[in-house]
C-alpha positions in Angstrom: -3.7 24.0 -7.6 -3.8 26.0 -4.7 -1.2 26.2 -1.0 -4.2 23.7 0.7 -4.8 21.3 -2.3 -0.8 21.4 -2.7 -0.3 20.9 1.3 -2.9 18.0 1.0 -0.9 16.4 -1.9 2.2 16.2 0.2 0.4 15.3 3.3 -0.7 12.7 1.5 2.5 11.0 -0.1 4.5 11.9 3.0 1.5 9.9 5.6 1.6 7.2 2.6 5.6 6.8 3.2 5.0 6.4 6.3 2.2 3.6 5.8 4.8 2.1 3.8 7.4 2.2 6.3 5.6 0.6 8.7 4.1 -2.3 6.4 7.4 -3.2 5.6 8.6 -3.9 9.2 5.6 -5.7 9.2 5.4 -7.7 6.6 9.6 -8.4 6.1 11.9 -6.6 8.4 10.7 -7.9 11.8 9.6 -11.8 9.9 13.5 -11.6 8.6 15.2 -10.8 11.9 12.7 -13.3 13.8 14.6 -16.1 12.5 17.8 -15.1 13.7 19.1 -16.2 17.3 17.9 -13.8 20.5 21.7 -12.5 20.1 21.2 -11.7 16.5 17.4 -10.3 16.6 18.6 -7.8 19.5 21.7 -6.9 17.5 20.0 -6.4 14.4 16.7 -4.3 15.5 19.7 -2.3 17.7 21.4 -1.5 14.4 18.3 -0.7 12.0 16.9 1.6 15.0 20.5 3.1 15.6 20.1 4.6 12.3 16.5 6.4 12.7 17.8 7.5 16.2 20.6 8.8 15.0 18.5 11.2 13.1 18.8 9.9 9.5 17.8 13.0 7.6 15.3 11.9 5.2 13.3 9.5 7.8 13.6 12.4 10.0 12.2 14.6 6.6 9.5 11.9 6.1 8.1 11.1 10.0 7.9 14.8 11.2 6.8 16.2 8.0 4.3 13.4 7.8 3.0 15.3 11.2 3.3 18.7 10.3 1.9 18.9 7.2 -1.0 17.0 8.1 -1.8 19.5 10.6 -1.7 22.7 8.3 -3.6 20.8 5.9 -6.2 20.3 8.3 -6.0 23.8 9.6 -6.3 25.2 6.1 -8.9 22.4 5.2 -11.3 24.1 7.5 -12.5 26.8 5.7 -12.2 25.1 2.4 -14.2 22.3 2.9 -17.8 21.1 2.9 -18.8 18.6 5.6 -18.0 15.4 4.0 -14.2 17.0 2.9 -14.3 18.1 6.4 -14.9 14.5 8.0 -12.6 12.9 5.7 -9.5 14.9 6.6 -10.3 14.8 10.5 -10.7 11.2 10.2 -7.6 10.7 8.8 -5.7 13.4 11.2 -7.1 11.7 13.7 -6.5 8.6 12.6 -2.8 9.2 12.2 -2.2 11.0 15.3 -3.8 8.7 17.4 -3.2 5.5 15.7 0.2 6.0 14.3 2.4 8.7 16.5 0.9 8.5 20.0 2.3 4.4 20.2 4.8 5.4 18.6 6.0 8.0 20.9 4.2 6.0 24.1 4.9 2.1 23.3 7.4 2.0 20.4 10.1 4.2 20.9 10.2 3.3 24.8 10.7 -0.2 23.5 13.1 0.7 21.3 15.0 2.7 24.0 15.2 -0.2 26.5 16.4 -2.4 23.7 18.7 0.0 23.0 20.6 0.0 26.2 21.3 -3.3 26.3 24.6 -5.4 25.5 23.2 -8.9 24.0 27.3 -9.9 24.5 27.3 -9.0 28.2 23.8 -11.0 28.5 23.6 -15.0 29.2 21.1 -16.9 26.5 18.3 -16.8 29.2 18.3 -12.7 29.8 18.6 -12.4 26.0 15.5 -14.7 25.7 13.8 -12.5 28.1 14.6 -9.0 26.6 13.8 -10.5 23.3 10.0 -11.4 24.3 9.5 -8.6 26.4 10.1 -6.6 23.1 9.1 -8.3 20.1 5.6 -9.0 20.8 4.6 -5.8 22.0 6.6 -4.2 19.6 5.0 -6.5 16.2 1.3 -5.8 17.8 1.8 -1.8 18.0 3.7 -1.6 14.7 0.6 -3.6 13.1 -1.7 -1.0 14.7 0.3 2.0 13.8 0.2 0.2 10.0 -3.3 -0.3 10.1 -4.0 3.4 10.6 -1.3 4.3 8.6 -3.1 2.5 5.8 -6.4 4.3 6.6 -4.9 7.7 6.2 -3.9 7.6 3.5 -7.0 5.8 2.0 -8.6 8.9 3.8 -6.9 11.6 2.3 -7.0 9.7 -1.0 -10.6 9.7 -1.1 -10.6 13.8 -0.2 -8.1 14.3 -3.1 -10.0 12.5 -5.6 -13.3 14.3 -4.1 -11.3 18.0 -5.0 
């Protein structure tokens, strides 16, 4: 195995983490805290994002290394590719940078900022209702975008690994 099939590998299972990550809120973190009260919902997404912002080292490990070696992978894909390898790991760099990290740096995480500065005891049962639906919509439709591509990435840079 050489440093790009061994960068791809890691790529790989660090995007596919990701993918993972992102299904689960999906599919069980955000449907759990939906049935709790408005009170309870902002309490609880406050908490489980309290610990990714406060840099929880091997989410931190995952997400950016997700990013970075994606990148050299692509960079060292270049001249170790034919066309079709070529497509298939552009595709899926694409994929993930525009599908998965720009909402999440431009919709997401501003979301989960403004949810963040807010004190659901200091906050009457209407304005809770209101910060509640001006986050969890939004917030469930980006995730299951960011998933989606997620998903394809890694399907993406499966395919290239099984084509090596």
């Amino acid at each position: 195995m050489d440093v790009f099939q061994a960068v791809l590998l890691l790529a790989t299972f660090l995007c596919s983490l990701v993918a993972g990550l992102l299904f689960a809120f999906a599919c069980v973190a955000m449907p759990g805290i939906a049935k709790l009260s408005d009170r309870g919902f902002i309490r609880a997404f406050q908490v489980i994002d309290g610990v990714i912002q406060n840099n929880q080292p091997l989410f931190m490990l995952v997400w950016v290394g997700s990013v970075v070696t994606l990148l050299v992978a692509a960079g060292l894909g270049l001249g170790q590719l034919d066309i079709t390898g070529q497509l298939l790991l552009g595709s899926g760099t694409l994929s993930y940078i525009v599908g998965v990290q720009l909402p999440t740096a431009a919709i997401n995480i501003p979301l989960n900022n403004r949810l963040q500065t807010l004190d659901p005891d200091a906050l009457d049962d209407a304005a809770q209702q209101a910060a509640r639906v001006a986050f969890e919509l939004p917030w469930n439709r980006w995730n299951v975008i960011r998933s989606c591509f997620a998903g394809l990435t890694s399907a993406l840079l499966l395919v290239l690994l099984f084509r090596l």
